[in-house]
DRENFIKE-299948 format. One record per residue: x, y, z of N, C-alpha, C in turn. Coordinates in steps of 0.001 Angstrom, whole numbers. Layout:
! residues N
(drenpa (X; Y; Z); (X; Y; Z); (X; Y; Z)),
...
//
This chain:
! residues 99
(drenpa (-1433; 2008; -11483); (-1921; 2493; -10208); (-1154; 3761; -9830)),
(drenpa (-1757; 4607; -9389); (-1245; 5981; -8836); (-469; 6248; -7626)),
(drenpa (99; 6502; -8186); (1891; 6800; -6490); (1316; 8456; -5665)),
(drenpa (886; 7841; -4436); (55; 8849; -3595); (665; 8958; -2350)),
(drenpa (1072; 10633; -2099); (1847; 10396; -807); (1458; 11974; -75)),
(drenpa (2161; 12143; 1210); (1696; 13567; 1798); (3244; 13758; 2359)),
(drenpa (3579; 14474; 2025); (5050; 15490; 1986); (4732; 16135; 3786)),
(drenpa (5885; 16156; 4828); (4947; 17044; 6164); (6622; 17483; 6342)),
(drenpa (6367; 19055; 6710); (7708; 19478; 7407); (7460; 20431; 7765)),
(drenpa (8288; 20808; 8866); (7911; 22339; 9947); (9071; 23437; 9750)),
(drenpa (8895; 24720; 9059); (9924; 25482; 9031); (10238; 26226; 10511)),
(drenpa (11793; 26038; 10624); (12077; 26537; 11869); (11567; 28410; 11389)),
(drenpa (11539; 28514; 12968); (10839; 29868; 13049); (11741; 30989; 12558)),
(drenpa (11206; 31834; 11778); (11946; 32848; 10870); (12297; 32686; 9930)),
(drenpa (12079; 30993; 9054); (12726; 30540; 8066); (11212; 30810; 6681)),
(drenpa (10305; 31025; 7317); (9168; 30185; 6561); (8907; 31543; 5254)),
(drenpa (8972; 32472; 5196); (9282; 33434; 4011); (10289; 32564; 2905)),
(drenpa (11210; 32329; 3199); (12404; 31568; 2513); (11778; 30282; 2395)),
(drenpa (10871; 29374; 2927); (10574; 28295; 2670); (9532; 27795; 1705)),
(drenpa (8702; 29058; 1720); (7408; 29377; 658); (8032; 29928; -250)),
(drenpa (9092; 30748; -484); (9708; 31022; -1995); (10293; 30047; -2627)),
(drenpa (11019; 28817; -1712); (11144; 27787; -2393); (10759; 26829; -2987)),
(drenpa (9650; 26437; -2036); (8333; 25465; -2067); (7093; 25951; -3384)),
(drenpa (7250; 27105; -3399); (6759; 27836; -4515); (7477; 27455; -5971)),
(drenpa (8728; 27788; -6115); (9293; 27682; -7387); (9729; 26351; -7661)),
(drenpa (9618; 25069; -6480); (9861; 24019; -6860); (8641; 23377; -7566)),
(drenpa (7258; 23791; -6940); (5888; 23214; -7507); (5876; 23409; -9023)),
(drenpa (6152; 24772; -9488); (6094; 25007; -10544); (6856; 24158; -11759)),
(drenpa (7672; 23628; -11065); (8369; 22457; -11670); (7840; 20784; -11846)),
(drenpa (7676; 20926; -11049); (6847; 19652; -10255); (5560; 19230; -11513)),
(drenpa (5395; 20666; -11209); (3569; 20256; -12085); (3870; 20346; -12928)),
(drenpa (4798; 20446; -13890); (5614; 20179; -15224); (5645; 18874; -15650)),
(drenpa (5941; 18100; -14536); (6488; 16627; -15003); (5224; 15993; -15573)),
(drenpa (5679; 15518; -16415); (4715; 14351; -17387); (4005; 13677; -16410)),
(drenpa (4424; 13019; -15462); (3670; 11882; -14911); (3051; 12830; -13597)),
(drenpa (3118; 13797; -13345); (2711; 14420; -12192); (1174; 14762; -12366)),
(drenpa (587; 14526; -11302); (-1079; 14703; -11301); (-1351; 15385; -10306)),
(drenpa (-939; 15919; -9448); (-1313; 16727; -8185); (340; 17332; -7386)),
(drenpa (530; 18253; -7507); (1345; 18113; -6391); (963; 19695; -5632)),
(drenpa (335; 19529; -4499); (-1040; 20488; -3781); (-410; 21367; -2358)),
(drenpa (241; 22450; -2347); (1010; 22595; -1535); (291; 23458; -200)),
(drenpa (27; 23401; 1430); (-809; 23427; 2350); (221; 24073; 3576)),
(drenpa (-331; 25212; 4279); (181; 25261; 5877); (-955; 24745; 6639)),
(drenpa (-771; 24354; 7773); (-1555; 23778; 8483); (-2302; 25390; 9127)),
(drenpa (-3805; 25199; 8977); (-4040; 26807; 9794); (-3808; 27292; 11515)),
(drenpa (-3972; 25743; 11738); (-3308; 26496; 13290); (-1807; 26779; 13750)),
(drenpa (-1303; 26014; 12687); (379; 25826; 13029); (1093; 26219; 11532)),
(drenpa (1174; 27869; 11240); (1356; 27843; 9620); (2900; 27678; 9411)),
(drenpa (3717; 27090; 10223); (4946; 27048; 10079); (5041; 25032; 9474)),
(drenpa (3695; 24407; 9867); (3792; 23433; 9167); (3562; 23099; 7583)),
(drenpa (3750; 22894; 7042); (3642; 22825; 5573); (3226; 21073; 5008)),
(drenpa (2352; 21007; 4478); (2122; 19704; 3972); (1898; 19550; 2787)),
(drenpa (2161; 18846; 1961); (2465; 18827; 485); (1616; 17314; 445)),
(drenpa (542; 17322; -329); (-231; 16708; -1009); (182; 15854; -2694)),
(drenpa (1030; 14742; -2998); (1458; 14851; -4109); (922; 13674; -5195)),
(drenpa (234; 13544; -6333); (-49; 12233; -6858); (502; 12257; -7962)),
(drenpa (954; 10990; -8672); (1768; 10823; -9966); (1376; 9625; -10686)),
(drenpa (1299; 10000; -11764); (635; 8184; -12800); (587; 7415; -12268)),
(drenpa (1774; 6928; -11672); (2419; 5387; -11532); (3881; 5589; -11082)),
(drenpa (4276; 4008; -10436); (5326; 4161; -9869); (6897; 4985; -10617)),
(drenpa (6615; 4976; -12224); (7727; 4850; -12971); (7576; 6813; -13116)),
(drenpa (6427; 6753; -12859); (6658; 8502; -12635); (6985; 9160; -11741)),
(drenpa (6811; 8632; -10950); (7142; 8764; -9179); (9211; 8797; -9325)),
(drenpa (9130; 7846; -9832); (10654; 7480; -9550); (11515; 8645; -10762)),
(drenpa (10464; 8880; -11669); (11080; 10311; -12891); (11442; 11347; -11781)),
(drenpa (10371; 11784; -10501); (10086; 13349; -9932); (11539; 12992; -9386)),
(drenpa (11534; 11704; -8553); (13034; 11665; -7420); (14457; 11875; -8090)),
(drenpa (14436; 11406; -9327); (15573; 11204; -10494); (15821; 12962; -10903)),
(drenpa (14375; 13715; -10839); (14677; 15277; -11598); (15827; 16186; -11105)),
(drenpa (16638; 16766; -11824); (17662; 17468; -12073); (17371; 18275; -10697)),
(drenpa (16264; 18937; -10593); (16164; 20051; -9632); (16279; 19620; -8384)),
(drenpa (15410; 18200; -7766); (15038; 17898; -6482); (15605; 17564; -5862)),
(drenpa (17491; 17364; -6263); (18298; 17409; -4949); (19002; 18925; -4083)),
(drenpa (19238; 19949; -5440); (19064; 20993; -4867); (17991; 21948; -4218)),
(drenpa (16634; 21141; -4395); (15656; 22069; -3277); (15799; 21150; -2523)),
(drenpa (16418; 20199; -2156); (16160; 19254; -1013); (17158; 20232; 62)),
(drenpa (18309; 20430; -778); (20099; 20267; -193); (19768; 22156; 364)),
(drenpa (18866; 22204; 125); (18543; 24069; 220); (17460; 24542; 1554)),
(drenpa (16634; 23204; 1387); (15441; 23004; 2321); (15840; 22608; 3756)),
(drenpa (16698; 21249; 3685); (17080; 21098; 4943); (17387; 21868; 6290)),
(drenpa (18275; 22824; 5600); (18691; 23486; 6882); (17483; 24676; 7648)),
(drenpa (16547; 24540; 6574); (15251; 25992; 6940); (14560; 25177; 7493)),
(drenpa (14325; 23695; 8142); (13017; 22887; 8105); (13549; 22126; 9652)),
(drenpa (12498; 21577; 10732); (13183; 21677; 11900); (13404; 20003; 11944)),
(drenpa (12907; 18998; 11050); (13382; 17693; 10435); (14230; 17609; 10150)),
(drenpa (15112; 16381; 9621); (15899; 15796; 9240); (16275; 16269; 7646)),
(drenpa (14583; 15789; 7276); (14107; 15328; 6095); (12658; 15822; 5927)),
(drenpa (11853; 16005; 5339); (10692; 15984; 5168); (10027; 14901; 4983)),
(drenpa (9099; 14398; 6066); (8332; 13086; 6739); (7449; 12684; 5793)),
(drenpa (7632; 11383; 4749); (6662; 10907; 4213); (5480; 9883; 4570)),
(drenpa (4725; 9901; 3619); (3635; 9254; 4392); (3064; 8730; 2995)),
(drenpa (3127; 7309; 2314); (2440; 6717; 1051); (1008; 6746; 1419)),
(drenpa (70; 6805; 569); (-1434; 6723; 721); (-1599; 5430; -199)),
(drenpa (-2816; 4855; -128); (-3362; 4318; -1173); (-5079; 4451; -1000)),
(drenpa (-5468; 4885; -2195); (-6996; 5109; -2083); (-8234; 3987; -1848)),
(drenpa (-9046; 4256; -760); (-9906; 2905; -532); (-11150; 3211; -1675)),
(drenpa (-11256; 1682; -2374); (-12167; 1835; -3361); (-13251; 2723; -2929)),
(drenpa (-14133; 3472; -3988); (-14940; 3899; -3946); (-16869; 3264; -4017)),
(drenpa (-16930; 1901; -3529); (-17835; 1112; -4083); (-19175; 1377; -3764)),
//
């Protein structure tokens, strides 16, 4: 089953140049990973300082590869301070059958 989630965070104001160069060169990584199937990166159009990240992965054991990757504590440890969260707000999905 597929590990489905939506990434949401607001760059504080003046940060968001610096937040799209990051968010940029981290995807490119991202969509590297073996188990990665989507990872879809979005500003909200009325509010483009929000950013929402769209992300799907095989399965749980791929999911848990992206969190484990070499890179994703330093775009985390880099992101924080540009973003007006804590953290960047997750949100798991799961898809309603299609019947």
């Amino acid at each position: 089953m597929t590990k489905t989630l939506l990434a949401e965070f607001t760059a504080r104001q003046g940060a968001e140049n610096e937040v799209t160069r990051l968010i940029r060169e981290y995807a490119l990584k991202v969509r590297e990973e073996e188990g990665n199937l989507a990872f879809d990166v979005y500003t909200k159009a009325a509010a483009p300082r929000a950013y929402w990240i769209f992300e799907v992965y095989r399965d749980e054991e791929a999911f848990q590869a992206h969190l484990n990757a070499p890179y994703g504590a330093p775009f985390n440890a880099a992101l924080i301070p540009l973003i007006e969260e804590d953290a960047s707000v997750l949100t798991f999905l799961e898809e309603i059958d299609r019947a």
